[in-house]
Each structure stands twice: as structure tokens, then as C-alpha cells.
N, C-alpha and C positions, 0 to 999 in steps of 0.2 A: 280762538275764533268761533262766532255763529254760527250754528248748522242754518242752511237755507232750508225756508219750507216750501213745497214744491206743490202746484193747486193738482189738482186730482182732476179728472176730468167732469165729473158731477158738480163742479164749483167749489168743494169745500177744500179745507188745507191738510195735509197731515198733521196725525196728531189733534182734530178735533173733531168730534162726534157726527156724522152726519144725521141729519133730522129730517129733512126728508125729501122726496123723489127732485132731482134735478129739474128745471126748466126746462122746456124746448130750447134750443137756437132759435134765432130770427128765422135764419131760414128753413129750417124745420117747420115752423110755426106756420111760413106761408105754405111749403109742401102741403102741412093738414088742411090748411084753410084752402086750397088748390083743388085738392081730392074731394071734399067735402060739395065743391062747386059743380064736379062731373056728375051727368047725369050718367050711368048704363042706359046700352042703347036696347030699345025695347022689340018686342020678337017683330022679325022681317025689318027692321032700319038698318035703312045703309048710312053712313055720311058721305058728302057728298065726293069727297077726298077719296077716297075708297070705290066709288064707282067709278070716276075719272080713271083711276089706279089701273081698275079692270078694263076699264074699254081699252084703254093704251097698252097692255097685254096682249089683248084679243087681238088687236090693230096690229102690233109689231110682229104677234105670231103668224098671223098672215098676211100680211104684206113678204115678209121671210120668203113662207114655203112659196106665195106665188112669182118672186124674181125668181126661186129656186125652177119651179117649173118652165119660165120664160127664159130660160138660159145667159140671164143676167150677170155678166161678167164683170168685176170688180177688180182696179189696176189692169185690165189686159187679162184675168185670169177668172176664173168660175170656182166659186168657193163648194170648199166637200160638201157634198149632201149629205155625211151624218152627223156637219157639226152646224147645218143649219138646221135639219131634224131636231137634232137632240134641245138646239135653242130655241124652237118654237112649241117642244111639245112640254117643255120648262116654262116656258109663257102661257100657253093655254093651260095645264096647272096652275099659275099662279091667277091665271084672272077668273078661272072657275073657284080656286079658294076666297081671292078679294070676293067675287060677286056675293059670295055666301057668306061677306065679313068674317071671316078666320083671323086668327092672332098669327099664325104661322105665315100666312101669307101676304099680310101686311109686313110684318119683319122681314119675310124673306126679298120682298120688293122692295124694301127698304134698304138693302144690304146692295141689291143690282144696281136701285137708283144711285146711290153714293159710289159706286164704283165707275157708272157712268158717267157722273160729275168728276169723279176723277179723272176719269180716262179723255174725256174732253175739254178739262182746265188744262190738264198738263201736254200728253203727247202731242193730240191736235192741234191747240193753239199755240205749240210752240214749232212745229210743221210747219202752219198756216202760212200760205205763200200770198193772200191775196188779201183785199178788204171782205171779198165774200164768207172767204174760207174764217173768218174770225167773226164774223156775225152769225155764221151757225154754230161754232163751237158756244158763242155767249148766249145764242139761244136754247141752247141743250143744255148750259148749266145752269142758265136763271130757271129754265122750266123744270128742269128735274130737280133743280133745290126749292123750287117751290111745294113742286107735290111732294119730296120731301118732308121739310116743314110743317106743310099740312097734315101730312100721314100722319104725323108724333102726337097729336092733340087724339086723331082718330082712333090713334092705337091703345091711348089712358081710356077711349070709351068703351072700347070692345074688350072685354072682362077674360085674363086670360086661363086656361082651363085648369082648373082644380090637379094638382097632382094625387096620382092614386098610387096608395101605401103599396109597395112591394109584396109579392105575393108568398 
């Protein structure tokens, strides 16, 4: 029997000379032609993705502490004050890093947002005892998949920081 010749991943076969550098993929080819299209954002730009980001930060970090201080009780019950502390002063972090466009802090918003798409496609709207109670849940996930979505484009602009060699 014939041995099978098996392609290589560079396009050529075994057994026969490679000549030279592989092609891109298609899709590699658009990634370059993709990258190629972003501009860096130039000193002081925010996008605009990015600023929405932070207001909505700033907004949920206080809004937070102030039902905190107004004795706003949730189900029947007044949520701890160090795990409304500790998520507001994680929010005002994150929207003093958005405001200043940081890589870190788009990521990491980015990582809350999808948890709270998560957390409102699944446990709430499967909860949801009403018509209302399912138009906020689908409000929370169209909007936070949107900013979302947008963040990703924002996040290819803002140039992520240089790793520095080990000391």
C-alpha cells in the first residue's frame, strides 16, 4: 500500500521542499486589513463607548451607596453595607479608570457587564413572574450587550500597555 501524504500546516506536503513563507488565511488577511483600519486614540480621546461606560459606573456607584444611606430595603431585608461599600467603591474605580480610557478598566467592565447579562438572561427572567418583570430583565440585557459590543471596538483602540522585562 501507499503511504498518505499528510499537508503541513504552511500548505506544503511532506516530502517536498518548502520555498517559501505560507500565505495568510482569509481570515487572518481581514484581521491585518482590520488592524491596519484602527486609528490609536490620540492623547485626551475618549470614545464615546467608554465615556457612557463611566457615567454608568459613577451612576450605579452612587445610586448604591445612596439607597444604602436611605435605608432601602430589598425583598423585606437591608442589604450589608460592606458588600454595597465594597461594589460601589469597585465602580468608582472602574469609572475613574474608564474616564482616563485604561485598558484594565475597560476589560474589567467588560467582564461585569457579561456577568450581568448573564445574571439577568438567566436567573431573572426565568424568576420573572410578570410582563414588567421580563421587560426589565430584556432591558438590562439588550443594554448591557450593547455597551458591550461597543466596548470591543473601543478596546482594539486604546493601545494596551507595553509589558516591562522582568527585573
Amino acid at each position: 500500500m501507499g503511504r498518505r501524504r499528510r499537508k503541513r500546516p504552511g500548505g506544503t506536503r511532506t516530502g517536498t521542499p518548502q520555498q517559501s513563507k505560507p500565505t495568510p488565511s482569509r481570515a487572518e488577511q481581514r484581521n491585518i486589513e482590520a488592524r491596519a483600519r484602527l486609528e490609536p486614540l490620540a492623547a485626551g480621546e475618549r470614545p464615546t463607548a467608554v465615556t457612557v461606560a463611566a457615567v454608568t459606573a459613577a451612576v450605579l456607584a452612587l445610586a448604591n451607596l445612596a439607597a444604602l444611606a436611605a435605608g432601602v430595603e430589598v425583598q423585606g431585608r437591608r442589604p450589608g453595607a460592606f458588600g454595597v461599600i465594597a461594589f460601589s467603591a469597585v465602580m468608582l474605580v472602574a469609572a475613574a479608570g474608564l474616564w482616563r480610557a485604561r485598558y484594565w478598566a475597560v476589560l474589567g467592565f467588560q467582564m461585569l457587564l457579561g456577568l450581568i447579562v448573564l445574571f439577568f438572561s438567566t436567573l431573572l427572567l426565568i424568576a420573572a413572574s410578570s410582563v414588567t418583570d421580563v421587560l426589565v430583565c430584556v432591558a438590562f440585557v439588550g443594554g448591557g450587550g450593547l455597551l458591550f459590543y461597543r466596548l470591543i471596538r473601543a478596546m482594539a483602540r486604546i493601545q494596551m500597555p507595553a509589558r516591562r522585562p522582568p527585573a
